[in-house]
C-alpha positions in Angstrom: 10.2 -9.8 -64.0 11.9 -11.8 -61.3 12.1 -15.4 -60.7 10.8 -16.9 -58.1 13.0 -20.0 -56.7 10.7 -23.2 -54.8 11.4 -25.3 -52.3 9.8 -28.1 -52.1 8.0 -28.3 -48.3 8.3 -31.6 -47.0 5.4 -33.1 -44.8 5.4 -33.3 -41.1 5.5 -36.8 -40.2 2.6 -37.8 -38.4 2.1 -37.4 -34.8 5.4 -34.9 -35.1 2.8 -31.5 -35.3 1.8 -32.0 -32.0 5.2 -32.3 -30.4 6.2 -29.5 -32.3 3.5 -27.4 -30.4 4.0 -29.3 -27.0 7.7 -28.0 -27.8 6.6 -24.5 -28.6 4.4 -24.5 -25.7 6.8 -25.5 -23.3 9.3 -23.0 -24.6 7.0 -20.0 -24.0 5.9 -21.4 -20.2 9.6 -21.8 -19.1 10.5 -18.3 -20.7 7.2 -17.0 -19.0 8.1 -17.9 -15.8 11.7 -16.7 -16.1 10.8 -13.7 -16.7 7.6 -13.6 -14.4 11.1 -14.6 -11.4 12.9 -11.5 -12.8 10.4 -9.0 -13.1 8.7 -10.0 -10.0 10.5 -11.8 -7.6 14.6 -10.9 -8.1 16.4 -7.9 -7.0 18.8 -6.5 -9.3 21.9 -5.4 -8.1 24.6 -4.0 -10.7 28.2 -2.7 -9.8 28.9 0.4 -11.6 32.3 0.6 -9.2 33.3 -2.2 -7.3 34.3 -1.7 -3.6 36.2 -3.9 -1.5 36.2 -6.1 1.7 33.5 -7.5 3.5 30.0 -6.7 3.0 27.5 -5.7 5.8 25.1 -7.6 7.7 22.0 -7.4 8.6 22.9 -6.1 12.0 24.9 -3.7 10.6 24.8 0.0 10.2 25.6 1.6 6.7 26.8 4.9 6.0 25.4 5.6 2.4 24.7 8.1 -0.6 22.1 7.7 -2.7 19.2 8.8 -4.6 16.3 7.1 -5.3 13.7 7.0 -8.7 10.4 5.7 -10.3 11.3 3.4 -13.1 10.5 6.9 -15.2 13.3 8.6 -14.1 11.8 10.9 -11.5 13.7 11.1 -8.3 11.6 10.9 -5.2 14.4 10.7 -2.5 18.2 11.7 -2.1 20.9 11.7 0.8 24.5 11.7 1.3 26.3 10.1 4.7 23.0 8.9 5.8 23.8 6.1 8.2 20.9 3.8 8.4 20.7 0.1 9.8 20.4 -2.9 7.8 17.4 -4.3 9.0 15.7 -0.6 8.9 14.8 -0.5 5.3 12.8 -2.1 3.0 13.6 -6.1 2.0 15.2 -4.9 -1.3 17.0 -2.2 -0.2 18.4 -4.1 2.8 19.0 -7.2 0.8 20.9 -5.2 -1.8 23.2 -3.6 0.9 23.9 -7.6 1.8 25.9 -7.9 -1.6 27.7 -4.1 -1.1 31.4 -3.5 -0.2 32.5 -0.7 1.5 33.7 2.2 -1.5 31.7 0.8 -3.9 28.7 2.1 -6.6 25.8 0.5 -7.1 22.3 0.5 -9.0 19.7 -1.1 -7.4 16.4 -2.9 -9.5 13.8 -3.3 -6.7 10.5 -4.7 -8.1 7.5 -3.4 -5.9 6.8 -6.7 -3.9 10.3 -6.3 -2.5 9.9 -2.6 -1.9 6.3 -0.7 -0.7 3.5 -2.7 -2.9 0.4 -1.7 -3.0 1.1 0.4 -0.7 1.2 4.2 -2.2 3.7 6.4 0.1 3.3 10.2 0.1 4.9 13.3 1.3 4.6 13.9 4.8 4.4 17.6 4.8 2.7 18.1 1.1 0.2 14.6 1.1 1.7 14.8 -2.3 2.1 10.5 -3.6 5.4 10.4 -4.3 6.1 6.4 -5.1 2.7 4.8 -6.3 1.1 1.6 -5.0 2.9 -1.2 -7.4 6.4 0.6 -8.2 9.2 -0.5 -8.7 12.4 1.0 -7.8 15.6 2.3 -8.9 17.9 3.6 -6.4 21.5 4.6 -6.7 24.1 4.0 -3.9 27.4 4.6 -2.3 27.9 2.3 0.1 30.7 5.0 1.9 31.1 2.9 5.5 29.9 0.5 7.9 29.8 -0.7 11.7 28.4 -3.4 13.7 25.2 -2.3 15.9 28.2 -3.2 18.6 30.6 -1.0 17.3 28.8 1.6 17.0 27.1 1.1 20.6 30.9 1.1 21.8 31.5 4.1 20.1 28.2 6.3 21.6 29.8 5.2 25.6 33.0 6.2 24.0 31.7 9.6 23.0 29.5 10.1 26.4 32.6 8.9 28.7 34.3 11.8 26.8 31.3 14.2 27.7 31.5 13.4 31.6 34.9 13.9 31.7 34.9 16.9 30.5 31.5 18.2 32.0 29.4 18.2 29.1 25.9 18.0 29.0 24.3 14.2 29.0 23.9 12.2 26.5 21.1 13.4 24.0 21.2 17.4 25.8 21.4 20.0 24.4 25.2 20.6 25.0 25.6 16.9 23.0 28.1 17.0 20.1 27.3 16.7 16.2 25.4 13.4 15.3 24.7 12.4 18.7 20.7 11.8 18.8 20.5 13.0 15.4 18.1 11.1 12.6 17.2 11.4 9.1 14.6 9.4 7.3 16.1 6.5 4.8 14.9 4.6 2.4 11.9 2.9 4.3 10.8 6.2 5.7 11.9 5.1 9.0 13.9 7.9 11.2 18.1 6.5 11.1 20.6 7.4 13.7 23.9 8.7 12.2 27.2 7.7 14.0 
């Protein structure tokens, strides 16, 4: 048989039990809201490569891979060189390519206020849901380039200066070189001009 060692509790003094629970309480609201401000509120943005130089802007146009998931793991999107602008995408998306530098890898937490919502998005061709209302998001990316919405506008007259000269089709024809016109859907679902 084992012995058992006491210790002698001593008493609360009085008036001390209650600020012990206003303490307790207190602990649990401010940890409660922190975590209510990350969960719900804060995009998440972890380097798993840095890059280096500036980052983009919101009128900028990226060049980017990623891939996109539920918080489960399933992938729901994917794309490599997409060029997409800034502003294009949803708030978290665009808001993590603010804090991006150019050859850099990054993994981006986007809690569903920042991202669709309520707002259930499906595939197109299939009606298929392929993010549900309320999800948050995980999305990989390779922030590869970027250009200013000027430098890129410079670039197009550039390019369709090159065309006339040498008796191409107009801008947009069907004679018009690789990328010119083009789009592909981004994160945001909205069609993106590549440069």
């Amino acid at each position: 048989m084992s012995e058992i060692t006491r210790v002698p509790l001593q008493s609360v003094a009085k008036g001390s039990l209650t600020r012990i629970w206003l303490g307790v309480i207190l602990a649990l609201l401010i940890g409660g809201a922190t975590a209510w401000a990350v969960r719900y509120q804060g995009l998440v943005v972890e380097t798993e490569k840095a890059g280096s130089g500036p980052s983009p802007t919101l009128g900028d146009v990226v060049l980017v891979n990623y891939a996109g998931h539920l918080p489960n793991g399933k992938e729901f999107d994917k794309g490599q060189k997409v060029a997409m602008p800034v502003e294009g995408v949803i708030p978290g998306f665009s808001q993590g390519l603010q804090k991006m530098q150019r050859g850099g890898k990054y993994k981006l937490l986007i809690p569903a206020a920042m991202a669709y919502g309520a707002q259930e998005q499906k595939n197109q061709a299939t009606g298929e849901v392929v993010i549900p209302a309320n999800s948050d998001l995980v999305f990989e990316v390779e922030l590869v380039d970027f250009k200013s919405a000027a430098e890129i506008e410079q670039q197009r007259q550039m390019l369709q200066q090159m065309r006339q000269q040498m008796g191409g089709a107009p801008h947009g024809g069907a004679g018009a070189g690789a990328g010119a016109g083009a789009a592909e859907a981004g994160p945001g679902g909205e069609a993106m001009p590549q440069p």
